[in-house]
MARVEX-923423 format. One record per residue (C-alpha): residue in three letters; residue number from 1; z, y, x. Coordinates in steps of 0.05 Angstrom, whole numbers. Each point is the difference from the previous one (the first is absolute). Layout:
MARVEX-923423
@rest->ala; nr->NUM; up->Z; north->Y; east->X
...
***
This chain:
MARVEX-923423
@rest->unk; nr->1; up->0; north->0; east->0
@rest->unk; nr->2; up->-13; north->71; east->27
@rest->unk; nr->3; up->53; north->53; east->1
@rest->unk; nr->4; up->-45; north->35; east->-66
@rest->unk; nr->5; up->8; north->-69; east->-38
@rest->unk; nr->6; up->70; north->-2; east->16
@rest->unk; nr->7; up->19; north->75; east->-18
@rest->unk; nr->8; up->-53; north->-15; east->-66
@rest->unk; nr->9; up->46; north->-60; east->-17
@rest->unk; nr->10; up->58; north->32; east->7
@rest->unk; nr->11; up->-16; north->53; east->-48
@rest->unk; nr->12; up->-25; north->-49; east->-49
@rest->unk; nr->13; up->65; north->-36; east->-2
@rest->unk; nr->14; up->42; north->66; east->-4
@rest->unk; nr->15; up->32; north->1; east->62
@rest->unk; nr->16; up->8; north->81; east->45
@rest->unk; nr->17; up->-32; north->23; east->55
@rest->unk; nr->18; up->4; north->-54; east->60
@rest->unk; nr->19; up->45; north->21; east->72
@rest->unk; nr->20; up->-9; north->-38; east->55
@rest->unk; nr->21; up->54; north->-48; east->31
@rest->unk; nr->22; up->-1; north->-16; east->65
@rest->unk; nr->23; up->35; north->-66; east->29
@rest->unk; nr->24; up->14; north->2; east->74
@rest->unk; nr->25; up->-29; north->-64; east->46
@rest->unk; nr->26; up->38; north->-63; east->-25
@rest->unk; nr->27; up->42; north->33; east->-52
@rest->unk; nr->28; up->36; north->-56; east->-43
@rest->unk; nr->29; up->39; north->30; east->-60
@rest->unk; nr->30; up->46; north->-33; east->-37
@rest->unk; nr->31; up->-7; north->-38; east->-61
@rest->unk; nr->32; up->11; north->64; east->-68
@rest->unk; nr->33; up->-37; north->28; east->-59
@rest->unk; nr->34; up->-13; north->64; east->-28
@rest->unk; nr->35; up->17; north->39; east->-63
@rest->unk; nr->36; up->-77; north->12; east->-6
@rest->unk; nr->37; up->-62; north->-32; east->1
@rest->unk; nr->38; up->-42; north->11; east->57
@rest->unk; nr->39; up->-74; north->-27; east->14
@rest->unk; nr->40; up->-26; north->10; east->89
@rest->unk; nr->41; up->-56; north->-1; east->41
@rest->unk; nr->42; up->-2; north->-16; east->64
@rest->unk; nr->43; up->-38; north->50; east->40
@rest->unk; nr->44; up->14; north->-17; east->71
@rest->unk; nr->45; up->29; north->-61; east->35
@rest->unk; nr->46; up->32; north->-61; east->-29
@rest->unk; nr->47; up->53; north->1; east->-61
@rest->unk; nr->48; up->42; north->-66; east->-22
@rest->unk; nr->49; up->23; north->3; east->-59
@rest->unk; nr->50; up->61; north->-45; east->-10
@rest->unk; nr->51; up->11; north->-36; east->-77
@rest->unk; nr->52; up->53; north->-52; east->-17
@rest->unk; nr->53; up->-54; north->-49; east->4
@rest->unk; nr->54; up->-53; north->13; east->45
@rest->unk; nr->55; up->-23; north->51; east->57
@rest->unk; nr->56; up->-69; north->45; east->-6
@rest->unk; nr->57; up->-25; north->17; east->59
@rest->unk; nr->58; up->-42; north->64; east->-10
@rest->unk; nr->59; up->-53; north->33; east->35
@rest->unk; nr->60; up->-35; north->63; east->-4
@rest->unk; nr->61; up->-36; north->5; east->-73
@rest->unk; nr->62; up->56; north->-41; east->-36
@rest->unk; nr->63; up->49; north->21; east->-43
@rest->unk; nr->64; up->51; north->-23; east->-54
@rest->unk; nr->65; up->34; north->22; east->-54
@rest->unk; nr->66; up->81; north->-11; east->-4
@rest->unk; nr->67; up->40; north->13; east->-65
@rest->unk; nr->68; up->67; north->25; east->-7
@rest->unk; nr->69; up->48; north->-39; east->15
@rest->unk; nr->70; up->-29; north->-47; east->34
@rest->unk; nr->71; up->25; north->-34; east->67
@rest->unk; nr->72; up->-44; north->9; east->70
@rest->unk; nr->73; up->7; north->19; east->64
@rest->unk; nr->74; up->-45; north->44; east->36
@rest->unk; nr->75; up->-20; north->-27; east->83
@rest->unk; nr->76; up->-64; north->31; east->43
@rest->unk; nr->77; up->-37; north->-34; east->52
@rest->unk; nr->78; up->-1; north->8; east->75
@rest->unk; nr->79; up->-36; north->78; east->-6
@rest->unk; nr->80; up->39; north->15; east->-60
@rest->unk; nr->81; up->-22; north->28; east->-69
@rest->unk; nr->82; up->-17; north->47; east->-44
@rest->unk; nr->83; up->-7; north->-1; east->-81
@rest->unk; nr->84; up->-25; north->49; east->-56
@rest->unk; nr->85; up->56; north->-7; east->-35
@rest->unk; nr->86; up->-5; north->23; east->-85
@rest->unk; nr->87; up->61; north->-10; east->-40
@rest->unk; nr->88; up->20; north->10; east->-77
***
């Protein structure tokens, strides 16, 4: 998906303007959720996202949607990361 799909998406599924987030090389965060949903892109490096059952590794172009509530953690590769981040 290109960055104009993405930021098309995420209008069509209500969510605000996207920030970036930026995970440092080998960042490995802890297992949480949010009080929000939020859907990401990955825009440079590599981004694992962490679920109670399984681990997507994610490259530049993928993204994924994660609703409120539920449990992940959030882990970059070797370079790092960094996300378009929309939230609602």
């Amino acid at each position: 998906m290109t960055e104009d799909e993405f930021r098309s998406e995420l209008t069509a599924r209500g969510y605000g303007e996207p920030r970036d987030a930026v995970f440092a090389p080998d960042a490995d965060g802890e297992l949480h959720s949010h009080d929000f949903s939020a859907m990401a892109m990955v825009t440079e490096g590599e981004f694992r996202l962490g679920l109670t059952d399984e681990t997507r590794v994610m490259a530049v172009g993928d993204w994924c949607e994660v609703p409120a509530g539920m449990l992940h953690s959030e882990q970059a590769g070797p370079i790092g990361a960094t996300l378009l981040v929309g939230t609602k």
